[in-house]
Residue, then its C-alpha position, 0 to 999 in steps of 0.5 A: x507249483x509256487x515256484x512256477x507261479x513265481x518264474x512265470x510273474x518274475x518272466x512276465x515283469x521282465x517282459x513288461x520292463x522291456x517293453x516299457x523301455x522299449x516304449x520310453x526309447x521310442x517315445x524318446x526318439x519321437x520327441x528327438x526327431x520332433x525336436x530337430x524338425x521344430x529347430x529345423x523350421x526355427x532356424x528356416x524361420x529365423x533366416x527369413x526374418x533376417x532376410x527380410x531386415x536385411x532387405x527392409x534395412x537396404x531399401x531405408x539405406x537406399x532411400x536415405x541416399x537417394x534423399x541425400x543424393x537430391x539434397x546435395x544436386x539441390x544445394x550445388x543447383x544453389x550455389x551454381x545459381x548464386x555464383x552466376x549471380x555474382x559472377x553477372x553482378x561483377x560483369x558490368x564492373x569487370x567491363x567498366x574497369x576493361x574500359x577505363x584501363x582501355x582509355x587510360x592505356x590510349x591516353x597515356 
């Protein structure tokens, strides 16, 4: 009867060993599934942030060259207007000179 009481123990630790590494196998297996959910939502996570830089960064880009853009119009308004200037302060000379090479050309 000792032999029975044995196999039946021996019987029992290897039902209860399966068990347990059926347990372990599912734990497992949550764990893996989770896992790949967690880094599914990291990656998604990571996406997002990247496109939101990407957009802040094109909209920083985009305001610099707008500012540059106004810069440069600004600058060429400048010198349009200083060239006018130049351009007006040697007018009366210009005619002055037309005159007296008219005058010269008349007299000689």
């Amino acid at each position: 009867m000792a032999k029975d009481k044995i196999l039946s123990e021996i019987k029992e630790a290897e039902n209860l060993a399966k068990k347990t590494v059926s347990d372990s196998i599912a734990t497992k297996n949550e764990r893996i599934a989770h896992a790949h959910a967690e880094a599914r939502e990291i990656i998604k996570q990571a996406e997002i942030d990247a496109h939101k830089s990407a957009q802040s960064a094109l909209k920083s880009a985009q305001e610099t060259i707008k500012s540059e853009n106004a810069k440069i119009i600004e600058d060429g308004l400048h010198n349009a207007e200083s060239i006018k200037e130049k351009a007006e302060a040697n007018l009366d000379k210009a005619v002055d000179y037309l005159i007296s090479e008219f005058e010269r050309a008349i007299h000689a």
